[in-house]
DRENNUKE-480136 format. One record per residue (C-alpha): x, y, z. Coordinates in steps of 0.25 Angstrom, whole numbers, plus 5000, padded with zeros to 4 digits. Layout:
XYZ;...
***
This chain:
536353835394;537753895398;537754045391;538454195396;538254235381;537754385388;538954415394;540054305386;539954375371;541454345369;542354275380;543754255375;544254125382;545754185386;546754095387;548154095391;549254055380;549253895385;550853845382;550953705378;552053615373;551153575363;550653705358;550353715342;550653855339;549053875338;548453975348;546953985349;546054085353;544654045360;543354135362;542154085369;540854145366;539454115376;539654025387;540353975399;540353825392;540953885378;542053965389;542453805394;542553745381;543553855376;544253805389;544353655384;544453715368;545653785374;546253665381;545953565370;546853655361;547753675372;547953525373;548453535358;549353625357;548653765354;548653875363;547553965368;547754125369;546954225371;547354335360;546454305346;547654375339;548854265345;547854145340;547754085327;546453985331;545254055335;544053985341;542754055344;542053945356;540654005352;539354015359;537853975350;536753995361;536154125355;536254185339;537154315346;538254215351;538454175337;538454315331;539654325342;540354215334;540254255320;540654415325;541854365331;542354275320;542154405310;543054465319;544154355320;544354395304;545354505309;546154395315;546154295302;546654425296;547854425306;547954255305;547554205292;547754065298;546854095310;545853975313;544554015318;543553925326;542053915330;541853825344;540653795351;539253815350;539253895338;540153775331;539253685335;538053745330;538353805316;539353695313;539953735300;539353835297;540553905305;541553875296;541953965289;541354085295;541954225294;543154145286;543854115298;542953985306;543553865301;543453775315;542053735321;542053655333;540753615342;540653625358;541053455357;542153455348;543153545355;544253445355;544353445339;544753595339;546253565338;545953465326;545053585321;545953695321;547153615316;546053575301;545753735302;547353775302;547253665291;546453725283;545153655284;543753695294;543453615305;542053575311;541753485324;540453485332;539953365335;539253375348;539653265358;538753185369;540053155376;541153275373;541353345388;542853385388;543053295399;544453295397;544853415391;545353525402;544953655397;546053765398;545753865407;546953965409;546454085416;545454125428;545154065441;543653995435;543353875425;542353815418;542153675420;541153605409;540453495416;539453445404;539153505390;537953495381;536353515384;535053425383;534053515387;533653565374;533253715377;532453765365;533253885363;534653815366;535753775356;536553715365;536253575364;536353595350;537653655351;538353565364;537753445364;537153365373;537353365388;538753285393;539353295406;540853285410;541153185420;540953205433;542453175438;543053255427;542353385430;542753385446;544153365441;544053445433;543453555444;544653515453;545753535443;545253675442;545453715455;546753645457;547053755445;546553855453;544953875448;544253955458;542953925451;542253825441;541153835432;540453695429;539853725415;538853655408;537753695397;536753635409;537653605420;536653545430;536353425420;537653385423;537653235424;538953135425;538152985424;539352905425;539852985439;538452995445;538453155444;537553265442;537853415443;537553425455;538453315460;539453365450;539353505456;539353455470;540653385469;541453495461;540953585473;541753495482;542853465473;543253615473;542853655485;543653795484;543153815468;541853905465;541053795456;539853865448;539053795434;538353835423;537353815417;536153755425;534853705420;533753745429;533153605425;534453535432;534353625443;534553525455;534053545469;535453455469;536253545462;535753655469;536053605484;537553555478;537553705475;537053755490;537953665495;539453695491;539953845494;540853835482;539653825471;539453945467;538053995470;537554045457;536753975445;536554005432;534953945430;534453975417;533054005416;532954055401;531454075404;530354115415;529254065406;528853925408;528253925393;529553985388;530453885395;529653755392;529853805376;531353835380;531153675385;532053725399;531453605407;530953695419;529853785422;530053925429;529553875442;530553765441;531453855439;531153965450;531253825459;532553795456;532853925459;532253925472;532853815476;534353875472;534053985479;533553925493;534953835493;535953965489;534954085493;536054175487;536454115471;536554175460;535754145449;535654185433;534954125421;534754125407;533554195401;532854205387;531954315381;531354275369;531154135366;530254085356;528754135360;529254205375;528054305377;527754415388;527554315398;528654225397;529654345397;528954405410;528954245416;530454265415;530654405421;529854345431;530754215434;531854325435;531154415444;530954265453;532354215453;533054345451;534254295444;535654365447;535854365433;535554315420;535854295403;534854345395;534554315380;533554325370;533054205362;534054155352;533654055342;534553945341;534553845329;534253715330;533553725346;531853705348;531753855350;532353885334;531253825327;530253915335;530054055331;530554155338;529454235341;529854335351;530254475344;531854535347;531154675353;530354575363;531554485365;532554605369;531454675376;531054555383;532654515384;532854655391;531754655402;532554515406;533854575408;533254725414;532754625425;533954525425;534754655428;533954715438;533754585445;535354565446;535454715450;534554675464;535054525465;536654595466;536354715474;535854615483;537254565485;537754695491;538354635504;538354495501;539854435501;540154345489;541654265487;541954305474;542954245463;543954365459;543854355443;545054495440;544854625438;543454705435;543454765423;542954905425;544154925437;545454835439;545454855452;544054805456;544054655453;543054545449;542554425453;541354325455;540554295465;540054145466;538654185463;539254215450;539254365451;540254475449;540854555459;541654675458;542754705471;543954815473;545154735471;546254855468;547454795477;547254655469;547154575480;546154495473;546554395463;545854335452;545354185458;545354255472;543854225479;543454335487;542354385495;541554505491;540454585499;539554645490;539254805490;538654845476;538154775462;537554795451;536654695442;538054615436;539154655448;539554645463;540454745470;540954685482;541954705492;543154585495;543054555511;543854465518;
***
């Protein structure tokens, strides 16, 4: 599943104000909570309102349509929501005429029970029904509530362009939905079934980008390697083979994988074209064989440490992270020590680490949740001490090493070193104080210090 709730609590999706000869006088302001995929369907959100004439800005207080684009995977992600929509009060004290909207996984999953809340939600709408948000919002400015979230088997966006108005990196969604039923997942619950855009649509689409001047794409799905177009003949790894050579000069990454789909195929198209990036996101969720076969992952831990020997024999020097759970339903001492022990084995650059959530209506709800909070956090804890002191070894080990990093804009602690990343997904800090570095530049960078989270590297010619 594709999630970077950790370090995403609130990503406002900024947009420049778009001028259009059909625009309504309605401006709308978007904020994408969770993942990468909710980040992409605020991109083809934005354009679908584009297309009928509202415009997208990037100041709350200029708007008079708010959409919250929300995230359901844990019980905190929805806290999020209801906190934030006690907050936008202040602006239907500025705007009594201020329509205010739930999209996403949260729509889909609590349905109606949204409308209404905090007096200010009056439009739901589900991850498949994003092309009604116009009709929606024009019921709401009407005076009446409005709810769509009918999941689809056939609703992939094909022909929507998303609008993307700033940075030099996109996502492209190539599927949507899930069928592998995790015990703990909402997910399919909340996006459906799986369904794959055409093959030919995605590599214009890829093409299109660079033409526009993408350095580097994304190819997003909830389990991107069970990518499968019939009708064209194609898996991901064909799919991902040909992007590569379509865009010869793009960076191409993807996310997220399924270790069950993990193909020696995928991983030789991988090996075998300098611009894939060489970084993979595998997660693991579990080192206990016990623990995932109730979690219903498909894979046993030795399957997994396989896959992973494998990756590493064809690129010896990847980047990988993963996903990891403390807590589920009847984990005991041995399970959690299994999984710092898989860590200890694969040595993962980094990694997101939660504790169990229930979720309504997966397997896993119905069982109890036996495992105390003081155990979860503790356990929780000895994960990420380890994680941390794993990436710490794995970076200082980069010290000297020369990476070609994307150049993302200035660092935050000091304008005049800049940031960028490298292509396994890593960030590196450099000395930039003559800004002759630009924003979409690709430079390389020789290593000279870290820490666990950051590079410091020197730009060579």
């Amino acid at each position: 599943m594709i999630k970077d709730i950790t370090y995403i609590n609130q990503e406002i999706v900024s947009k420049s104000d778009i001028n259009t000869e059909f625009y309504n006088g309605n401006d709308v302001y978007i904020e994408t909570y969770g993942c990468q995929m909710n980040v992409n369907d605020s991109e083809i959100v934005s354009g679908i309102l584009v297309q009928h004439g509202y415009r997208i800005v990037d100041d709350i207080s200029k708007s008079n349509i708010v959409l919250l684009n929300t995230c359901s995977v844990r019980d905190n992600a929805e806290a999020k929501i209801m906190h934030r929509l006690a907050h936008l009060k202040a602006y239907r004290k500025q705007n009594k005429k201020l329509i205010v909207g739930i999209l996403g996984c949260m729509a889909e999953r609590l349905k109606g029970k949204l409308i209404g809340k905090q007096d200010l939600v009056s439009i739901v709408i589900g991850p498949d029904e994003y092309r009604k948000v116009p009709e929606l919002i024009e019921q709401a400015q009407n005076g009446e509530s409005g709810i769509a979230v009918k999941l689809s088997k056939v609703e992939t966006y094909s022909d929507i362009i998303p609008l993307r108005t700033e940075g030099f990196s996109a996502w492209v969604s190539i599927m949507r939905g899930c069928d592998k039923f995790c015990t703990y997942c909402i997910v399919p619950f909340t996006r459906g079934n799986e369904r794959s855009k055409p093959f030919p649509i995605i590599i214009n689409e890829v093409i299109d980008l660079q033409k526009q001047g993408i350095k580097e794409v994304t190819l997003l799905g909830q389990n991107v390697n069970s990518y499968v177009d019939l009708v064209n003949k194609a898996d991901f790894a064909k799919l991902l083979d040909e992007v590569a050579k379509a865009v010869p000069e793009m960076r191409i990454r993807y996310t997220t994988s399924h270790p069950y789909d993990m193909t020696d195929e995928l991983i030789e198209v991988m090996a075998n074209h300098q611009n894939i990036c060489k970084y993979i996101h595998l997660p693991v969720q579990s080192g206990s064989e016990r623990i995932l076969k109730l979690m219903n992952r498909h894979y046993t831990p030795e399957y997994y440490l396989e896959r992973i020997e494998k990756i590493r024999f064809m690129m010896p020097y990847i980047s990988l992270s993963t996903d990891i759970i403390s807590g589920f339903p009847t984990e005991n001492e041995e399970d959690h020590q299994q999984t710092l022990y898989l860590m200890e084995q694969v040595r993962f650059d980094g990694a997101y680490m939660f504790n169990y959530s229930p979720r309504e209506k997966t397997k896993a709800y119905k069982w109890t949740d036996d495992v105390s909070d003081e155990t979860k956090k503790r356990r929780l804890n000895e994960i990420i001490d380890l994680q941390n002191k794993i990436s710490k070894e794995n970076n200082k080990n980069e010290i000297g090493r020369i990476h070609e990093v994307l150049v993302e804009g200035a660092s935050k602690k000091n304008k005049f070193q800049w940031q960028g990343r490298s292509d396994t997904n890593k960030v590196v800090i450099f000395d930039n104080a003559n800004l002759k570095y630009q924003a979409g530049n690709i430079v390389k960078c020789k290593i000279k210090d870290s820490t666990s989270a950051t590079l410091f590297g020197d730009v060579i010619d």
